[in-house]
VOGU-3710 file (C-alpha; in Angstrom, 3 decimals, decimal comma):
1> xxxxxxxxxx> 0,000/0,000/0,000  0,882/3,341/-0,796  2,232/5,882/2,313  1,658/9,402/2,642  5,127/9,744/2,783  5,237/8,165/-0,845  3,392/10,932/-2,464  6,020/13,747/-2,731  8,432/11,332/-4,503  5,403/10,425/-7,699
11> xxxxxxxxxx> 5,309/11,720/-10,959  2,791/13,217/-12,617  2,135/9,141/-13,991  2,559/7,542/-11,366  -0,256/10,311/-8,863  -2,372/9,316/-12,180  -2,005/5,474/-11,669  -2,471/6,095/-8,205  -5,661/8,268/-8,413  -7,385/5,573/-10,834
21> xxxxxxxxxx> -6,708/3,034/-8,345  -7,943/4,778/-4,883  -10,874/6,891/-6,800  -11,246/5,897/-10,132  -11,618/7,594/-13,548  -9,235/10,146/-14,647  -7,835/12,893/-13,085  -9,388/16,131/-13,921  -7,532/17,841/-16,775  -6,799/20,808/-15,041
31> xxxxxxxxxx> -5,977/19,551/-11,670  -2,197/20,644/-9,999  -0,173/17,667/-8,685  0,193/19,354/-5,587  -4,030/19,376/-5,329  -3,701/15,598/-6,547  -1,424/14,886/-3,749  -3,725/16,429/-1,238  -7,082/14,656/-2,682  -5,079/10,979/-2,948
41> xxxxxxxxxx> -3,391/12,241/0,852  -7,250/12,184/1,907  -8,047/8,707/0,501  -5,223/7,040/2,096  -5,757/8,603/5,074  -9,442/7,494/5,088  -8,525/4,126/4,197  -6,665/3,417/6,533  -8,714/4,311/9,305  -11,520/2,620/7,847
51> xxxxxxxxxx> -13,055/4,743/4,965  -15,629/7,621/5,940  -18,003/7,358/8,845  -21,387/5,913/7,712  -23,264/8,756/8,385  -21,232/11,284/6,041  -21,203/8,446/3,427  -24,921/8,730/3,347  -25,220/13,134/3,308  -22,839/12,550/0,333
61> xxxxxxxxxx> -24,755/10,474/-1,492  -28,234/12,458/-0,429  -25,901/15,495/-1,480  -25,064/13,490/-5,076  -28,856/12,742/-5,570  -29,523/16,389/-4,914  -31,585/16,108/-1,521  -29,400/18,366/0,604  -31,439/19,900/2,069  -33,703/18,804/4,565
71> xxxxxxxxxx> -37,135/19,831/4,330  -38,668/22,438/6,335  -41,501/21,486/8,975  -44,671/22,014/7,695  -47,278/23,060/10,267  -51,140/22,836/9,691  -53,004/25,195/10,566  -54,792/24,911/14,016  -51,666/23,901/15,533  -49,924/26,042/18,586
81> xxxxxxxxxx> -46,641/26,424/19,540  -45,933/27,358/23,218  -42,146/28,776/24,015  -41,336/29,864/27,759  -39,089/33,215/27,060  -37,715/34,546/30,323  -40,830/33,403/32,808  -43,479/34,413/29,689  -45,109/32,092/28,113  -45,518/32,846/24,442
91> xxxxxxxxxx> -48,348/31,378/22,529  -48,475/31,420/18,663  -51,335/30,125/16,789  -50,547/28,610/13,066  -53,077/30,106/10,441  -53,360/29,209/6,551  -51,460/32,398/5,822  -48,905/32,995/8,706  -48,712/33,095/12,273  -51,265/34,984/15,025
101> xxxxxxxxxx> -49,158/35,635/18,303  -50,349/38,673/20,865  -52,967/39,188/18,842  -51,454/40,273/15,200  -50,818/38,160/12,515  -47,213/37,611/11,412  -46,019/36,095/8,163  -42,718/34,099/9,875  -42,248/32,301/13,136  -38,504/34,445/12,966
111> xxxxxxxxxx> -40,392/37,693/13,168  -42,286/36,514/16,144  -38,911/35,235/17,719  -37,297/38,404/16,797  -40,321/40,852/18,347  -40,092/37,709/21,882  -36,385/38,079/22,539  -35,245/41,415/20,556  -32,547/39,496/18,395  -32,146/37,377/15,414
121> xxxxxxxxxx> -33,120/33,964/15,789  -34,483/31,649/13,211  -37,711/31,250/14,475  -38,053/27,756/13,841  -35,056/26,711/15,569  -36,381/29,118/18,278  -39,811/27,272/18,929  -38,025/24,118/18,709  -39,423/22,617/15,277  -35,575/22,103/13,887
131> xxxxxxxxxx> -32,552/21,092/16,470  -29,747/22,913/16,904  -27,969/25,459/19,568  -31,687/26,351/20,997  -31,570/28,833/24,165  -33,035/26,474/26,285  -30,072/24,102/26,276  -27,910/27,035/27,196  -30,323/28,594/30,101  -31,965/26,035/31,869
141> xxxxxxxxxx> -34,766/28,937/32,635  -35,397/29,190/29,261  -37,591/26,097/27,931  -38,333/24,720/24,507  -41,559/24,945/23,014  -44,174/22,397/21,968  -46,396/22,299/19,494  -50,062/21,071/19,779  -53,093/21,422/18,188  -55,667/24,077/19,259
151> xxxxxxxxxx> -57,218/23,141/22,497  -61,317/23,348/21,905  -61,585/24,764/25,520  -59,537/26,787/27,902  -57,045/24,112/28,335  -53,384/25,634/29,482  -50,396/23,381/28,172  -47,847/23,486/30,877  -43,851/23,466/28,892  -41,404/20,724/29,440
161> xxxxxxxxxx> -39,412/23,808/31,618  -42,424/24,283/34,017  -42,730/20,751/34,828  -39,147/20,064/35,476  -39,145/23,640/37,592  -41,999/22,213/39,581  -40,597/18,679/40,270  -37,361/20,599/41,724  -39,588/23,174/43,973  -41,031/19,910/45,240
//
């Protein structure tokens, strides 16, 4: 097998032979042999410690097939999402054509999250419909919100954050 260490030492052939071998096909036409080097430097490394992890194997290939991106959440309308946003609980009610929170009618959950905490957030991510770095992992105060449908009467749905508040204050 082939060592890193091997690489400075190849010709122009012999990166060629090498790159049909680890990744098959032809090298691009316009492609430096230092760039070769650092694309078949990759591969070895890879190989030897077992290829690429599973998971990035499959984002590549979603990626090659042109599904990068993951789709958005879709919310019907009648649904609520509850957020807890320093000791306020926000309610926002999902309509055909937007959002109703406080009583006006937005047309993004990242305007609502934007008027709630006075900064940028992507609203989504703020009412918890898409992971990621959400404020409530950060500030245990701060709790993530839930989305249910509309309650028929004057039902209150308590936050994951409440609860866990009240089972400590017990």
């Amino acid at each position: 097998m082939t060592m890193l260490a091997d690489l400075d030492a190849m010709d122009r052939a012999a990166l060629a032979r090498l790159w049909s071998d680890l990744i098959g096909g032809d090298v691009p036409a316009c492609m430096s042999q230092p760039m070769q080097r650092r694309f078949l430097a990759f591969e070895l490394q890879a190989k030897s410690e077992g290829g690429l992890p599973a998971t990035l194997r499959a984002r590549l290939d979603r990626i090659a097939a042109g599904e990068e991106r993951k789709a958005s959440p879709t919310l019907q309308s009648g649904a609520r999402l509850l957020r807890e946003w320093n000791g306020t609980t926000h309610v926002v009610d999902v309509l055909p054509e937007g959002f109703l929170w406080n009583g006006s009618q937005h047309r993004s959950l990242s305007a609502i999250a934007r008027a709630i905490t006075g900064a940028r957030w992507s609203g989504p991510r703020f009412f918890g419909l898409v992971g990621g770095g959400e404020a409530g992992d950060r500030n245990p105060a701060k709790g993530k919100a839930t989305a249910t449908k509309a309650p028929k009467g004057p039902k209150v749905k308590v936050c994951p954050a409440d609860r866990s508040r009240q089972a400590r204050a017990a």
